[in-house]
MIGUMAR-973128 format. One record per residue (C-alpha): residue number from 1; residue in three letters; x, y, z. Coordinates in nm, 2 decimals, m for minus. Layout:
BEGIN
seq:NUM&type:ALA&u:X&v:Y&w:Z
...
This chain:
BEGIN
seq:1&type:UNK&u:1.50&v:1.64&w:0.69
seq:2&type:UNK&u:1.77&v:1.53&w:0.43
seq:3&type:UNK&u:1.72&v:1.14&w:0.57
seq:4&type:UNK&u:1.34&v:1.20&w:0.48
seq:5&type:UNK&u:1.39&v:1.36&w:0.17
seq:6&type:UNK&u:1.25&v:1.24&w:m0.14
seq:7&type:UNK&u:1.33&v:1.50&w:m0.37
seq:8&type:UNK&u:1.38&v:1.33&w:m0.76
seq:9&type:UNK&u:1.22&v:1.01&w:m0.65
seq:10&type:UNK&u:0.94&v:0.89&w:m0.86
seq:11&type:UNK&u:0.65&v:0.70&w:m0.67
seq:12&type:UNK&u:0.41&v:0.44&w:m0.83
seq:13&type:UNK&u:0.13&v:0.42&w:m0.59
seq:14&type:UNK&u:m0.20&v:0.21&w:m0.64
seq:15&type:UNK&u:m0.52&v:0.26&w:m0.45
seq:16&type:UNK&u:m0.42&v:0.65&w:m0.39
seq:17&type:UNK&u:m0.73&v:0.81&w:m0.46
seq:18&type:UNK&u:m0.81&v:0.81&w:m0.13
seq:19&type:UNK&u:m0.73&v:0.65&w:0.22
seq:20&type:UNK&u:m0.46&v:0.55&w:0.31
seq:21&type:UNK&u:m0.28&v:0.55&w:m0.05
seq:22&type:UNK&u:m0.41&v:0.92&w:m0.09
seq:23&type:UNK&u:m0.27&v:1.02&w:0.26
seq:24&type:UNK&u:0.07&v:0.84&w:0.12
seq:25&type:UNK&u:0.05&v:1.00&w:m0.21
seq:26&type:UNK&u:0.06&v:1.36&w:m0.06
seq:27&type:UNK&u:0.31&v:1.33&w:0.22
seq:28&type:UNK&u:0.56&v:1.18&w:m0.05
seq:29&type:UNK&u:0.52&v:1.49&w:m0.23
seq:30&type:UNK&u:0.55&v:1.70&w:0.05
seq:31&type:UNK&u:0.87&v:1.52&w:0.10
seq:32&type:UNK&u:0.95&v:1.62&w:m0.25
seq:33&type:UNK&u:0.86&v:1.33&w:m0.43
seq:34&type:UNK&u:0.67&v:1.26&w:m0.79
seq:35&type:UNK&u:0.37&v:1.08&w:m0.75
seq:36&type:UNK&u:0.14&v:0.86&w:m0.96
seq:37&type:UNK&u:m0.24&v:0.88&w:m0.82
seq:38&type:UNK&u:m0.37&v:0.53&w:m0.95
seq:39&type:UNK&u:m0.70&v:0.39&w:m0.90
seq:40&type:UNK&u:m0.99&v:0.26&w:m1.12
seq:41&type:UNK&u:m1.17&v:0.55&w:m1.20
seq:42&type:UNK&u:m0.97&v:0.84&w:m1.37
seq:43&type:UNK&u:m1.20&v:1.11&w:m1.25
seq:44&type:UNK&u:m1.13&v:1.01&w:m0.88
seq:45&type:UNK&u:m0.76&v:1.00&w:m0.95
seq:46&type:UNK&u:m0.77&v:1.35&w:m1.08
seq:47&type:UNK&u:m0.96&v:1.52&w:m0.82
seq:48&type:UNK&u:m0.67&v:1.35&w:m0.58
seq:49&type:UNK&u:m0.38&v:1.48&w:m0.80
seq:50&type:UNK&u:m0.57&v:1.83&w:m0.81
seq:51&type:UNK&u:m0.61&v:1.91&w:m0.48
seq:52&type:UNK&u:m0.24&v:1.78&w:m0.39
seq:53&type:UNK&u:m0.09&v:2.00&w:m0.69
seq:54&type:UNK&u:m0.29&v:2.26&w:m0.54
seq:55&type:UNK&u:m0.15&v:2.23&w:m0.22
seq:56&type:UNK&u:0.20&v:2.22&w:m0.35
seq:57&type:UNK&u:0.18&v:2.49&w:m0.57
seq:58&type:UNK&u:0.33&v:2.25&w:m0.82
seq:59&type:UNK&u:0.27&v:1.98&w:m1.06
seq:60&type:UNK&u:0.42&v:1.67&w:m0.84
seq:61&type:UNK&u:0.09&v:1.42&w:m0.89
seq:62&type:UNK&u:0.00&v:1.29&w:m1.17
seq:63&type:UNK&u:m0.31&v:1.07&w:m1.20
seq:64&type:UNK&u:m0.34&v:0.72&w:m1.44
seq:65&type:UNK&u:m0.66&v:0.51&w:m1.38
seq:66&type:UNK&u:m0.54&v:0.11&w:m1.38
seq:67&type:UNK&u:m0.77&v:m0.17&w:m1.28
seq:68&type:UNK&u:m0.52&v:m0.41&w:m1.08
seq:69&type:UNK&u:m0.71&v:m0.70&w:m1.16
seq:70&type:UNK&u:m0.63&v:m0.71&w:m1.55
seq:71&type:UNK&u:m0.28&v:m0.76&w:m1.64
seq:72&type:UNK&u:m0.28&v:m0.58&w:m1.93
seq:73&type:UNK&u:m0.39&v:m0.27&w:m1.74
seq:74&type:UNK&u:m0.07&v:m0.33&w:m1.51
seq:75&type:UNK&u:0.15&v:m0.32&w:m1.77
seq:76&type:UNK&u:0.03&v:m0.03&w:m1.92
seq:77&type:UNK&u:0.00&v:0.14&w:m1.54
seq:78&type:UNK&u:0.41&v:0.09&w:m1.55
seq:79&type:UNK&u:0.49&v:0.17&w:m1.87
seq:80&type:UNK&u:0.26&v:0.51&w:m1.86
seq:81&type:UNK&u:0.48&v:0.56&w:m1.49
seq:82&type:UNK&u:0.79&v:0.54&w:m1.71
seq:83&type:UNK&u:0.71&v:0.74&w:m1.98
seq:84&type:UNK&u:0.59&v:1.01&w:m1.73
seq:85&type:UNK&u:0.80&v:0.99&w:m1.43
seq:86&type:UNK&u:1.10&v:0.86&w:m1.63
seq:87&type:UNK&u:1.13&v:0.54&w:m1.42
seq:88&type:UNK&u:1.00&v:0.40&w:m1.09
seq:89&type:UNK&u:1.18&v:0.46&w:m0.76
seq:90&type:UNK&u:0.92&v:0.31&w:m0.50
seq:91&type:UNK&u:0.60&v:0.08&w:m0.58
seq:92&type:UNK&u:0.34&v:0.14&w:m0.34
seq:93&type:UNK&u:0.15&v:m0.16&w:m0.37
seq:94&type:UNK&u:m0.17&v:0.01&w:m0.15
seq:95&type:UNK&u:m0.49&v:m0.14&w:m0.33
seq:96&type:UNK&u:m0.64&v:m0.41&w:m0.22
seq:97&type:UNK&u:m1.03&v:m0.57&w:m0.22
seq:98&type:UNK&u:m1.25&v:m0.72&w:0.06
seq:99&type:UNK&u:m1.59&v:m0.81&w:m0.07
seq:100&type:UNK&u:m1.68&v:m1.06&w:0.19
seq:101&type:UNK&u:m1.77&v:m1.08&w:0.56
seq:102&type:UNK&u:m1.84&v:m1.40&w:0.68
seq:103&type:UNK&u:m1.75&v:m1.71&w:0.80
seq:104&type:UNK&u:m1.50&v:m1.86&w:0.55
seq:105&type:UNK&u:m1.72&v:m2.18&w:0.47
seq:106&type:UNK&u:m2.01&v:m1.95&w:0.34
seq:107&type:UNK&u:m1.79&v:m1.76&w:0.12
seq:108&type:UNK&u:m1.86&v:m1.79&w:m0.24
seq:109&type:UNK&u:m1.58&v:m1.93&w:m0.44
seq:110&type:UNK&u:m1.57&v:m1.69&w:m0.68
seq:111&type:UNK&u:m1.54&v:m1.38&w:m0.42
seq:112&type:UNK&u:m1.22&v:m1.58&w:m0.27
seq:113&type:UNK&u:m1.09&v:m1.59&w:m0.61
seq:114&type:UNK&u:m1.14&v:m1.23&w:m0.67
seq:115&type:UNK&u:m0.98&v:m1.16&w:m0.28
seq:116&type:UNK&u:m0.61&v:m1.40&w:m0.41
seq:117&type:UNK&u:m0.61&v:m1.19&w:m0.68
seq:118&type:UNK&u:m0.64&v:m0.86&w:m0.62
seq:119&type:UNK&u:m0.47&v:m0.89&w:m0.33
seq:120&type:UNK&u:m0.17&v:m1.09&w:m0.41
seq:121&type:UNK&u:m0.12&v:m1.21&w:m0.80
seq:122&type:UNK&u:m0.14&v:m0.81&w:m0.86
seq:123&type:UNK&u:0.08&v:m0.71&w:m0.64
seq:124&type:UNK&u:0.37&v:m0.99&w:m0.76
seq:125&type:UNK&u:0.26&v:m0.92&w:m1.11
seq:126&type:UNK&u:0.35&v:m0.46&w:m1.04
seq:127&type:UNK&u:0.65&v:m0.62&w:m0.81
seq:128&type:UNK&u:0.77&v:m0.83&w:m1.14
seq:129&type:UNK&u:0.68&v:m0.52&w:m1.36
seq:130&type:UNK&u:0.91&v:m0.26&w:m1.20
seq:131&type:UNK&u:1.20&v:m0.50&w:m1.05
seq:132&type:UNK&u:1.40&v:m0.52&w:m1.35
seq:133&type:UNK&u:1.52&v:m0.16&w:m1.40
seq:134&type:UNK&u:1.55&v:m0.14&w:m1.04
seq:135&type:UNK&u:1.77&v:m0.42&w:m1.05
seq:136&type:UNK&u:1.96&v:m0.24&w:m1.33
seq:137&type:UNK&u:2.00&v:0.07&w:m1.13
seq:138&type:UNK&u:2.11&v:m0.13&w:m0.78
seq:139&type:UNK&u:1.83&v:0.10&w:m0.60
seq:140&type:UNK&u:1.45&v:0.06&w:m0.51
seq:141&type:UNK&u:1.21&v:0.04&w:m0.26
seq:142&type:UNK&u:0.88&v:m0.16&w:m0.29
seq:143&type:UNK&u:0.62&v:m0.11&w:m0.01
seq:144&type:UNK&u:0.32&v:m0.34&w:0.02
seq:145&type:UNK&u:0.05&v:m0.24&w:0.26
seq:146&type:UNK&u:m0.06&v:m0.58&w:0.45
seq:147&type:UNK&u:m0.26&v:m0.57&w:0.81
seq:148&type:UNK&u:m0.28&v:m0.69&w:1.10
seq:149&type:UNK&u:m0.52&v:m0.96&w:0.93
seq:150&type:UNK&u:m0.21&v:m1.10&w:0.84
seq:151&type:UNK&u:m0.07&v:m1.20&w:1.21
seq:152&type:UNK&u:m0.43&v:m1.23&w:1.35
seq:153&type:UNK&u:m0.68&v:m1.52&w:1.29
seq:154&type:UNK&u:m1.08&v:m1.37&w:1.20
seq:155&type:UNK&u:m1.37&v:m1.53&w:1.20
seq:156&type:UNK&u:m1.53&v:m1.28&w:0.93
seq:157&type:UNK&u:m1.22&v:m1.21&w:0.74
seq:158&type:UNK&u:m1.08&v:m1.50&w:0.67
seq:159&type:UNK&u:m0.98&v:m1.48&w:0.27
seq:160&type:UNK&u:m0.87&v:m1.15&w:0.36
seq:161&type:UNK&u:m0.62&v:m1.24&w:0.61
seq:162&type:UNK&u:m0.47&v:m1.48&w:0.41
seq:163&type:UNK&u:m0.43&v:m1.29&w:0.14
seq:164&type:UNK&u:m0.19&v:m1.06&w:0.35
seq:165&type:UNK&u:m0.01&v:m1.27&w:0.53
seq:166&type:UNK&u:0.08&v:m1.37&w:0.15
seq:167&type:UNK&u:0.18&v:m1.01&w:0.11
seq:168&type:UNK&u:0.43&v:m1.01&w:0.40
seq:169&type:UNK&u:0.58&v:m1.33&w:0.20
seq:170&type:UNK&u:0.61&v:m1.15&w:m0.08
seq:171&type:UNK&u:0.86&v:m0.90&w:0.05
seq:172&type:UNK&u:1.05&v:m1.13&w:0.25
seq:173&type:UNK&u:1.12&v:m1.33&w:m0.07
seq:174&type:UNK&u:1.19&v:m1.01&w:m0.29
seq:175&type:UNK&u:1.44&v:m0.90&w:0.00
seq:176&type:UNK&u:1.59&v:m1.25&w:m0.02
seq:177&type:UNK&u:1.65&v:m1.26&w:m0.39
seq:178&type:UNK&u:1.74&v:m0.90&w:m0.48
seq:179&type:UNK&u:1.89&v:m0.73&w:m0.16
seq:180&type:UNK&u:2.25&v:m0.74&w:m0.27
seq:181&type:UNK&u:2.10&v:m0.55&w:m0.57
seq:182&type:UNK&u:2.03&v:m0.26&w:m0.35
seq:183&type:UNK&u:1.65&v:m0.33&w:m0.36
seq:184&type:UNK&u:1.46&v:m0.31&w:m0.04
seq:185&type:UNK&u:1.09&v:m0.43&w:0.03
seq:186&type:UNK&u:0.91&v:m0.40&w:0.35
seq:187&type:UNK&u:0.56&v:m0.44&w:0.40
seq:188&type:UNK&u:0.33&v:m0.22&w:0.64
seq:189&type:UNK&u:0.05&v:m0.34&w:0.88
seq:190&type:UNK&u:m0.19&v:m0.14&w:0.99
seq:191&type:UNK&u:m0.45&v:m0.18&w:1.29
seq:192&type:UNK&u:m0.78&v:m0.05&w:1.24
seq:193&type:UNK&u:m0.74&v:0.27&w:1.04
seq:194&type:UNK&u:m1.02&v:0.52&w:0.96
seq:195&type:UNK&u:m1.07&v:0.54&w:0.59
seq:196&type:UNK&u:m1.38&v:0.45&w:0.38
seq:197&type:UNK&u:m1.20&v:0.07&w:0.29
seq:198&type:UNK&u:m1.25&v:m0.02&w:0.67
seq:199&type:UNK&u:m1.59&v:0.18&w:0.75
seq:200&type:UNK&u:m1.76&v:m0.14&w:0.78
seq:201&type:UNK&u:m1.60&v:m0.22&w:1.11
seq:202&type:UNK&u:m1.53&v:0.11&w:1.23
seq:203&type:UNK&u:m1.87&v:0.23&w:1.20
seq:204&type:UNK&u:m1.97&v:m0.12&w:1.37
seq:205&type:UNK&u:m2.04&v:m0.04&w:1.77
seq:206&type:UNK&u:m1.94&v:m0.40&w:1.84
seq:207&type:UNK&u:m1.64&v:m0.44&w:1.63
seq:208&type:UNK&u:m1.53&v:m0.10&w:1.73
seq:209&type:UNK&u:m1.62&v:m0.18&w:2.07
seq:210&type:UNK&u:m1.41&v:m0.48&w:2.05
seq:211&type:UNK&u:m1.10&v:m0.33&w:1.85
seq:212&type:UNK&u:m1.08&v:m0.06&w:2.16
seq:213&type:UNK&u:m1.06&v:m0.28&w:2.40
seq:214&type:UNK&u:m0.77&v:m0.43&w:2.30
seq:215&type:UNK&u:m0.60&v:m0.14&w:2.16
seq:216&type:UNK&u:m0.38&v:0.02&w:2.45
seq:217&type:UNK&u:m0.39&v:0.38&w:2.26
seq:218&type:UNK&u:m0.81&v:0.33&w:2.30
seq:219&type:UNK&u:m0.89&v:0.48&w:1.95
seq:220&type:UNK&u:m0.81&v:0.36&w:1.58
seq:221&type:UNK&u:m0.56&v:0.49&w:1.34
seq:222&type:UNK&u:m0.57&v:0.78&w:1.12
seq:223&type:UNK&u:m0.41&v:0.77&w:0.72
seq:224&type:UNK&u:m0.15&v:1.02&w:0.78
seq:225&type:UNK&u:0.00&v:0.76&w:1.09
seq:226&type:UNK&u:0.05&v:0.50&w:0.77
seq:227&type:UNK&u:0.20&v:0.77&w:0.56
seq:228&type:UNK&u:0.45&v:0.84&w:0.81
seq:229&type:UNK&u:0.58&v:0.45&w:0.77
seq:230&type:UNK&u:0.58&v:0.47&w:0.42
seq:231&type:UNK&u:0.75&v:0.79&w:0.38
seq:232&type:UNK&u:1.04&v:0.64&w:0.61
seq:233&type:UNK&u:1.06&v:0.31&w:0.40
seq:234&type:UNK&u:1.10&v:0.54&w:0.03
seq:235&type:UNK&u:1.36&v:0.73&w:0.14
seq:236&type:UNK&u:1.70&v:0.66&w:0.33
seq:237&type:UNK&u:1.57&v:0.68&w:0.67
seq:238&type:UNK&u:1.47&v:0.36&w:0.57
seq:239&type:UNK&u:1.78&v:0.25&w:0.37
seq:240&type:UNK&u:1.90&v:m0.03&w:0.62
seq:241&type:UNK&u:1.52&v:m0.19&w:0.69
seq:242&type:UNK&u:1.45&v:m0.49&w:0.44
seq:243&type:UNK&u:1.24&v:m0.77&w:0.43
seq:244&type:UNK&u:1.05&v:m0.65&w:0.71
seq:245&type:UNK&u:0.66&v:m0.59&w:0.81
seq:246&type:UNK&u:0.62&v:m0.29&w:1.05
seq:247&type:UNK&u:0.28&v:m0.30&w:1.29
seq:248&type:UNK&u:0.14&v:0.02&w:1.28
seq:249&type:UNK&u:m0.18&v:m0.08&w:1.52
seq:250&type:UNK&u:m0.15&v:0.17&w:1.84
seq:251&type:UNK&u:m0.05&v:m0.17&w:2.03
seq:252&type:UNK&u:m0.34&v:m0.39&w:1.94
seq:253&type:UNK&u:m0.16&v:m0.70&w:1.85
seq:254&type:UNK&u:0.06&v:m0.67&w:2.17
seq:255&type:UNK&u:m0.10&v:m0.92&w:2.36
């Protein structure tokens, strides 16, 4: 276990009210981590740091509601971190928005916009936020969850998919600038995982229908396979893996 553990690490994770964040959230503290629960309503982000502190027996979560669309609300996400956690091991940059299917040319401009921005200027802006005093302490781990969409052309998700292939840029060019600081940053891809974010298309008989057939494992992901990843990439089983995305899709993108 020791090349797992994350005992005194202090994890800033956004979008871990539920899903796949949630599912990261508590296997981090199972692994002996501190974890913020950050999403935009602070009721949800209690109930998530309850029932994970009851689990635990302890008081390892700790909920901060953060809208990562406003800057200001970014800033004050990392600096509440930091005043409760005492600093910021590992970014978990988890949230992200799709409010659009549909073929790129019908796609309201506005709802592209909001798409670049939630998922990509926030997560440079919390990657900005919290590189500094990693920088200063020569260790940290930043973890942005991308997709498959990002290695796989869509005729419904287009702004989507761009939006995380810009994510896997984004850790490739942190790894570039700061690895000899000791700072690593990986991004993770899931396939089609079962969480309410991608119930659209699971719930879907065609898309479903479609994702199976190309998926050698014949069913879609669970959270807990993510969290696995993640768990790996915060803590030193993970110490030599930089600048890298890892596919977690049960072989869909094989082929």
């Amino acid at each position: 276990m020791s090349l797992f553990n994350l005992k005194n690490k202090s994890i800033l994770i956004t979008g871990s009210s539920r899903g796949i964040g949630k599912s990261i959230a508590r296997h981090c503290v199972l692994h002996g981590a501190k974890v913020i629960i950050s999403s935009r309503k602070i009721d949800a982000c209690e109930k998530t740091a309850t029932e994970i502190n009851n689990e635990i027996g302890n008081e390892m979560a700790f909920p901060i509601a953060a809208n990562i669309g406003d800057d200001d609300q970014l800033k004050l996400l990392v600096d509440e971190t930091n005043k409760k956690l005492g600093k910021i091991d590992v970014l978990v940059c988890n949230a992200a928005t799709n409010p659009y299917m549909g073929s790129m040319l019908e796609m309201p401009i506005d709802k592209f916009d909001k798409v670049m921005n939630n998922n990509i200027r926030s997560n440079q802006v919390l990657c900005n936020l919290v590189l500094p005093e990693m920088i200063n302490r020569e260790d940290g781990s930043i973890i942005i969850i991308s997709s498959i969409a990002a290695i796989k052309g869509s005729p419904i998700l287009g702004a989507y998919n761009i939006s995380k292939a810009a994510d896997v840029m984004i850790v490739k060019n942190i790894a570039t600038e700061f690895g000899h600081k000791n700072i690593r940053a990986n991004s993770i891809a899931p396939g089609l995982i079962k969480t309410d974010f991608a119930k659209a298309l699971w719930e879907n008989p065609d898309i479903l229908k479609s994702v199976l057939g190309t998926t050698p494992m014949q069913r879609i992901g669970m959270p807990d396979e993510i969290a696995g990843v993640a768990v790996m990439l915060a803590s030193e089983a993970g110490s030599y893996i930089n600048g890298q995305t890892i596919v977690v899709d049960g072989g869909t993108t094989i082929s």
